[in-house]
C-alpha positions as CSV (number, residue, x, y, z in Angstrom):
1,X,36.7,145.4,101.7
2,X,36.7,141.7,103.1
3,X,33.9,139.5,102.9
4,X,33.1,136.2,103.0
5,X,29.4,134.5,102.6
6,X,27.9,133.1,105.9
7,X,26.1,130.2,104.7
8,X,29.4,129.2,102.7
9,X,31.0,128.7,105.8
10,X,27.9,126.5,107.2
11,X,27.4,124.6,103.7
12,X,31.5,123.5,104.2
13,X,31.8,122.9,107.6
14,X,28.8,120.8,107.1
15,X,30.1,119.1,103.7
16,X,33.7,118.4,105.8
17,X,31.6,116.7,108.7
18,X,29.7,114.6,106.4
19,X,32.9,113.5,104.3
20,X,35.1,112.9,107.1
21,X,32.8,110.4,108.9
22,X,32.6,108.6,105.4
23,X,35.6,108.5,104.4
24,X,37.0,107.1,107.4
25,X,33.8,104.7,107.8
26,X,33.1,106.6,111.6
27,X,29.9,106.1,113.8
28,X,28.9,109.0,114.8
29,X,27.5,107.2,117.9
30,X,31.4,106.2,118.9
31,X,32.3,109.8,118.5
32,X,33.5,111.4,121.7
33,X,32.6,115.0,120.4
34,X,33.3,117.6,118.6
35,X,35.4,121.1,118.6
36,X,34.9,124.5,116.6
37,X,37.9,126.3,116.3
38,X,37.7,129.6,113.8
39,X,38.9,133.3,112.8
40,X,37.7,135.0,115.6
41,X,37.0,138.7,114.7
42,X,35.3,137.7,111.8
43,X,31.9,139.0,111.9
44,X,28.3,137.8,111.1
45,X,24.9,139.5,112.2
46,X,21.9,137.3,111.1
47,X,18.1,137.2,111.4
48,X,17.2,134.8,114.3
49,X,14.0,134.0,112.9
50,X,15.0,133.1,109.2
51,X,18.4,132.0,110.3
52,X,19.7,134.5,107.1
53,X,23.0,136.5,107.2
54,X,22.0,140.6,107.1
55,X,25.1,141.2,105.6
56,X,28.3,139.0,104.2
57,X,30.5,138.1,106.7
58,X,33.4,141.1,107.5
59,X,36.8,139.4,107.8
60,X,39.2,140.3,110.4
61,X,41.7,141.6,108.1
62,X,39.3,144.2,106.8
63,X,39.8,147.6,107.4
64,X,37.1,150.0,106.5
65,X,36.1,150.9,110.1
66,X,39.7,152.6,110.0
67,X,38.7,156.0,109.9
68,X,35.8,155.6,112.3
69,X,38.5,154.3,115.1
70,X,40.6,157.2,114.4
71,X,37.7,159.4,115.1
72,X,36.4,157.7,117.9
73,X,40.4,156.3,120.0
74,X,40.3,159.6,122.1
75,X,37.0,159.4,123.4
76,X,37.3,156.3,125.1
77,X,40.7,154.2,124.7
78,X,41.0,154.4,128.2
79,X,37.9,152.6,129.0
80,X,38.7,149.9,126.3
81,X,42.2,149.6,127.4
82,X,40.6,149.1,131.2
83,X,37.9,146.4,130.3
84,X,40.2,144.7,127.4
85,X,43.8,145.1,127.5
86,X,43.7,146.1,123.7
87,X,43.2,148.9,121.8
88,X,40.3,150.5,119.4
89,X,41.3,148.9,115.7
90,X,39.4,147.8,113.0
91,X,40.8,144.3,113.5
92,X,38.2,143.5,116.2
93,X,34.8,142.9,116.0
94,X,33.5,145.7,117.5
95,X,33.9,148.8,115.0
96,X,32.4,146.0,112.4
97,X,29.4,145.1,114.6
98,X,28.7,149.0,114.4
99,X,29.1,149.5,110.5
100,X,26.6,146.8,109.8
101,X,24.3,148.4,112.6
102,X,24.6,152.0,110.7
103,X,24.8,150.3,107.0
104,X,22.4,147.7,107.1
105,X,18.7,149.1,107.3
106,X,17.5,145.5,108.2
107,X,19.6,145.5,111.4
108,X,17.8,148.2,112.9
109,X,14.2,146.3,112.3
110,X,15.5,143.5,113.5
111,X,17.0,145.0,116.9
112,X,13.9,146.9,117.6
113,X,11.7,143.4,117.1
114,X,14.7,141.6,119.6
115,X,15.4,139.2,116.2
116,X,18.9,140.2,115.7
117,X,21.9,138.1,115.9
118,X,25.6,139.1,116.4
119,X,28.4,136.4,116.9
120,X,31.8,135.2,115.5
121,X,32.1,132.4,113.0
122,X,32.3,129.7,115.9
123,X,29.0,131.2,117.2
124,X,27.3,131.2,113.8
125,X,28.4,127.3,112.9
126,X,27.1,126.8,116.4
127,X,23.9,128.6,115.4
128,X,23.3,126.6,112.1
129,X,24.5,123.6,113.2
130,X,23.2,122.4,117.2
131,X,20.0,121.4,117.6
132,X,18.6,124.0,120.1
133,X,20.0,127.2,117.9
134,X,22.6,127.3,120.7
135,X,23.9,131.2,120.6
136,X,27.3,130.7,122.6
137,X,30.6,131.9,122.2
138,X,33.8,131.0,124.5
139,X,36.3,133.2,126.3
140,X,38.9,133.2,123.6
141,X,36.5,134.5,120.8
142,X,34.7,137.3,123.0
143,X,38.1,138.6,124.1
144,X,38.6,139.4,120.6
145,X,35.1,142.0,119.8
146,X,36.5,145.1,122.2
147,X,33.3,144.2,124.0
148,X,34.3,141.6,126.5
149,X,35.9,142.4,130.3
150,X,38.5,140.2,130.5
151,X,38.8,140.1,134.2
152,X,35.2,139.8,134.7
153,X,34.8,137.3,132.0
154,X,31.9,138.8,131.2
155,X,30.2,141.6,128.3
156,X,31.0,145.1,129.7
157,X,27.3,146.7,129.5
158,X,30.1,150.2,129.5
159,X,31.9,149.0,126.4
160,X,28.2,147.8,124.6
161,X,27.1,151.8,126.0
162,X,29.7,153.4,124.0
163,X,30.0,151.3,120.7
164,X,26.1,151.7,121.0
165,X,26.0,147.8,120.7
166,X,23.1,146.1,122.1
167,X,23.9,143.1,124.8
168,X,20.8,141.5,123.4
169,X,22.4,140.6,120.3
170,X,25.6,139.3,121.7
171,X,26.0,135.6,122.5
172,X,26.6,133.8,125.8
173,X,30.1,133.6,126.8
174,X,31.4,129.7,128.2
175,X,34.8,128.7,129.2
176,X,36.5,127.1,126.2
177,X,36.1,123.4,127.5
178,X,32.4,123.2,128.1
179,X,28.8,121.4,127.0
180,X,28.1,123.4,123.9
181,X,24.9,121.3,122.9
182,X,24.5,118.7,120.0
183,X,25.0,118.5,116.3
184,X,21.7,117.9,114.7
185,X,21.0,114.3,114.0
186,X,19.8,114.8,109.9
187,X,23.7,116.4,109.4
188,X,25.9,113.2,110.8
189,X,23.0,110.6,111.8
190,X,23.4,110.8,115.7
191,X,23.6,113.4,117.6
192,X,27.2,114.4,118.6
193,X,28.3,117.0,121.0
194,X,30.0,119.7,120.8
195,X,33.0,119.6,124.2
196,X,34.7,122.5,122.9
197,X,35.4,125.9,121.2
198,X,38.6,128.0,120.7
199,X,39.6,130.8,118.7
200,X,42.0,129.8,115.8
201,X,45.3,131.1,117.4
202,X,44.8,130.2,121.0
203,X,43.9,127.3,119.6
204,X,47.4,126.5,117.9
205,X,48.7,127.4,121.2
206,X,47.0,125.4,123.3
207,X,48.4,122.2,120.9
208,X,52.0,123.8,121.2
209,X,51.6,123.4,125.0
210,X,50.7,120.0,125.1
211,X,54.5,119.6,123.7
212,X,56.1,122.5,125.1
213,X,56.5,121.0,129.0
214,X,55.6,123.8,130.8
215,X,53.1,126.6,130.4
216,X,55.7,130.3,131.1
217,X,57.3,130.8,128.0
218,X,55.7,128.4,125.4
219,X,56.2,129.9,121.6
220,X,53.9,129.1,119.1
221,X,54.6,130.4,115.4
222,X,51.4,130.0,112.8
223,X,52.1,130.5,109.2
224,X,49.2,130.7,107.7
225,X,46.7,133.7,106.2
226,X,49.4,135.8,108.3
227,X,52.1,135.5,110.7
228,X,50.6,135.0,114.5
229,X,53.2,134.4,116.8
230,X,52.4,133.9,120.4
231,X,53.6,133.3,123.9
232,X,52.8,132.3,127.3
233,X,53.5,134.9,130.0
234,X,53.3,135.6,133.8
235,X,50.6,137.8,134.9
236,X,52.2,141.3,135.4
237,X,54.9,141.1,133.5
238,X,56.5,143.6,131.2
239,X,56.3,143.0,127.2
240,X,56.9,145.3,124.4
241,X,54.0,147.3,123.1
242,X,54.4,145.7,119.7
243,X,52.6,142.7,121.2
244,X,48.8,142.4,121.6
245,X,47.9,141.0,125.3
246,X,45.5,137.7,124.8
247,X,44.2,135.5,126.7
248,X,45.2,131.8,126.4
249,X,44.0,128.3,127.7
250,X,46.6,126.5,130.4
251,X,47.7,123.3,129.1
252,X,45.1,121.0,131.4
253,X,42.3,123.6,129.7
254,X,41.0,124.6,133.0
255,X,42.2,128.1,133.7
256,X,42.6,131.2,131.5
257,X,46.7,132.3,131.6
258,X,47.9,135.4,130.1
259,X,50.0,135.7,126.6
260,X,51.0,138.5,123.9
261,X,50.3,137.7,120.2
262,X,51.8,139.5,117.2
263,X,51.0,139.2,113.6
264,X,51.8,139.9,110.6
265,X,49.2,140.1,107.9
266,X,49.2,139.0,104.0
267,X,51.6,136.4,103.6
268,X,49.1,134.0,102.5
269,X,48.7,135.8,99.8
270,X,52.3,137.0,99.0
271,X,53.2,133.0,99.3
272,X,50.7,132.2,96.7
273,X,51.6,134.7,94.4
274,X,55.1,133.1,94.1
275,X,53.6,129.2,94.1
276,X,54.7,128.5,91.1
277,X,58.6,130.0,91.2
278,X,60.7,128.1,94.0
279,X,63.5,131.0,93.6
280,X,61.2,133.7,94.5
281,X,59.1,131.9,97.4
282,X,63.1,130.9,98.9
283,X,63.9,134.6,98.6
284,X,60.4,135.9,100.0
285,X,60.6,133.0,102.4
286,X,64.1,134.2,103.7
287,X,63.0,137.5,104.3
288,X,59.9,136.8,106.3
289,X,62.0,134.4,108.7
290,X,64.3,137.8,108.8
291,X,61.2,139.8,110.7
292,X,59.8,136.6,112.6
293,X,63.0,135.8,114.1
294,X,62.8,140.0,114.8
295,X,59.9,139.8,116.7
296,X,61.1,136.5,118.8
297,X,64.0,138.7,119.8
298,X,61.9,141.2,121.6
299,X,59.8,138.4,123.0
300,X,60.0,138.8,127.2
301,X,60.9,135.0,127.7
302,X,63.7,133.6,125.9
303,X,62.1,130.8,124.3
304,X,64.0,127.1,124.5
305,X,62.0,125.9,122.1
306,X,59.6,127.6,119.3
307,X,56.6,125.2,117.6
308,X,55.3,125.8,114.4
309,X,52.6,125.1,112.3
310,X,50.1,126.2,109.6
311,X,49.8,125.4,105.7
312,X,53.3,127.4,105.0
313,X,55.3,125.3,107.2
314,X,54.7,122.5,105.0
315,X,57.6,124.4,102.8
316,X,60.7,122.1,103.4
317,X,62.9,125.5,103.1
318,X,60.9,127.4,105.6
319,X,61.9,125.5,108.9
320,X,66.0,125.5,108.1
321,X,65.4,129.4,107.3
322,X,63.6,130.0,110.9
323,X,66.3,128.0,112.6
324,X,69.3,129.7,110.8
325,X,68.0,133.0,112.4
326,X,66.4,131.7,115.8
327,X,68.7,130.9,119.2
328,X,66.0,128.2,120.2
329,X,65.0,124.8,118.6
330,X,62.5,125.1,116.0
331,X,60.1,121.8,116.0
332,X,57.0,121.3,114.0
333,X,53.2,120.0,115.0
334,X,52.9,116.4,113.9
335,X,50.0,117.9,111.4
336,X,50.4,121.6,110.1
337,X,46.6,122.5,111.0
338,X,47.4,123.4,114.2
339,X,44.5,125.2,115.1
340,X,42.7,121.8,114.4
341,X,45.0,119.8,116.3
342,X,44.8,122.7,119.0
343,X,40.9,122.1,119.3
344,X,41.1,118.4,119.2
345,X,43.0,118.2,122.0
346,X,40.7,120.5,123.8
347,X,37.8,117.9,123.5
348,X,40.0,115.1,124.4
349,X,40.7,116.7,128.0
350,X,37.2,117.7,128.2
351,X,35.6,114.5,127.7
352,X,38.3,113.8,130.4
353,X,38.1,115.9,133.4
354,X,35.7,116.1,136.0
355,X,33.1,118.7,134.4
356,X,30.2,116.3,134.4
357,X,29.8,116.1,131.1
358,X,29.2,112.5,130.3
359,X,29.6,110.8,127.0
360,X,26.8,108.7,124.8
């Protein structure tokens, strides 16, 4: 089982906010706002009243809910397929949200008294962190729960029916680029607000496209906790099944575009393990680069070009193994936290466009 502790993640986001400003000697006043980019089937249910975590936080790669989505695909894979474009796993939020629900006694209490909380990590920073409690999401993150219609753009009250899921707990759902509120004015001084939100890997994407030229066929490659490797595609066109359909920002962030994602999970950890023994990372490093450069031979576009980012890539051997094994130019993010960069430039064209939101 994966856990993590919710107010962890609040107490460092909030420590990294406070730091940064000081270190760089920022006013928070000058600040043009703020992004929240985050795992996004990681899952939190909390006490709305209180403001406490039911439960520790159940991280995407855990898989207890396994034999429950065995049990359950038949009945309705159909429907999810329909409504979401993904199948029943334990990866998404979804079969979590329900363990907690059958697990927890609290959760009950707290549905039946309408004080119960569900959302993502972005949601529950959000939560902690804006000044009106704000419980949002965006598109990228509910696409990711098995709960969320993603050609409505809306919950699917037939989804939340048959995972027995309450809407009431779930949070609103805004395009990626949007008003999200403030940051409190005790965490940073001034009130800042928050222009934008984006899952982690769409997040990476959306900085590979500011480089890539052209929307249809942009690569991204994250080394990071896992391998997430994703690409830009045309609506209705044919992919392998290996890949996961996602949804995806266009590069001026103001339409949703379609793309397929695959991953690879646990070389974090298998990179860490050999840290301290160059020969053994080269050799484990080689043969990962053997099953990425795999998968980009099944992608449906041929890719010109394939970006990269994430803490592994800041491995000198890493790139020169990926290009050895890859027809198409291999070129990094000028910063290796993509998904940062990614989310960054998400507030940048917000602040930007013509959404009336205004700065202070």
């Amino acid at each position: 089982m994966l856990k993590q502790d919710p107010k962890m993640l609040v107490d460092v986001s909030t420590r990294l906010l406070k730091s940064l400003i000081g270190a760089h000697a920022i006013e928070p006043s000058n600040c043009i706002g703020l992004g929240i980019t985050n795992q996004r089937e990681t899952t939190i249910l909390w006490n709305k009243k209180t403001r406490e975590p039911i439960y520790p936080a159940i991280v995407w790669e855990d898989k207890r809910t396994q034999g429950w989505c065995d049990r359950q695909d038949q009945k309705f894979k159909d429907l999810i397929y329909q409504k979401t474009n993904l199948s029943l796993s334990p990866y998404f939020s979804a079969s979590k949200i329900r363990w907690i629900l059958d697990n927890v006694p609290e959760a009950k209490v707290l549905l039946l008294e309408s004080n119960l909380a569900f959302g993502t990590v972005d949601t529950w920073l959000l939560w902690n962190l804006s000044k009106n409690k704000n419980h949002q999401t965006d598109w990228t993150n509910a696409s990711r729960t098995l709960l969320f219609d993603v050609k409505k753009l809306e919950w699917s009250k037939e989804l939340c029916d048959e995972f027995k899921i309450d809407v009431s707990i779930l949070p609103e759902v805004k395009s990626s680029s949007s008003d999200f509120g403030v940051i409190r004015q005790d965490i940073l001084g001034s009130e800042v607000q928050v222009m934008g939100i984006c899952g982690d890997q769409q997040s990476s994407l959306f900085a590979a496209s500011q480089y890539c030229g052209q929307d249809r066929g942009c690569t991204k490659i994250t080394f990071g906790t896992g391998v997430f490797l994703m690409q830009i595609i045309d609506e209705g066109q044919a992919y392998d099944q290996m890949f996961y359909p996602a949804l995806a920002l266009q590069s001026d962030a103001h339409a949703i575009i379609k793309a397929i994602e695959y991953k690879i999970e646990g070389v974090g950890k298998e990179v860490e393990l050999r840290l301290n023994d160059q020969k053994e990372l080269d050799r484990y490093l080689d043969r990962l680069t053997d099953e990425v450069a795999l998968v980009v031979s099944k992608l449906p576009i041929k890719p010109a070009e394939i970006i990269i980012d994430g803490g592994i890539t800041q491995n000198q051997h890493l790139h020169a193994f990926l290009q050895e094994k890859v027809k198409s130019r291999v070129t990094q993010l000028p910063i290796y936290n993509g998904t940062a960069l990614g989310v960054g430039y998400l507030v940048n064209k917000g602040v930007r466009s013509d959404n009336g939101l205004s700065l202070k």
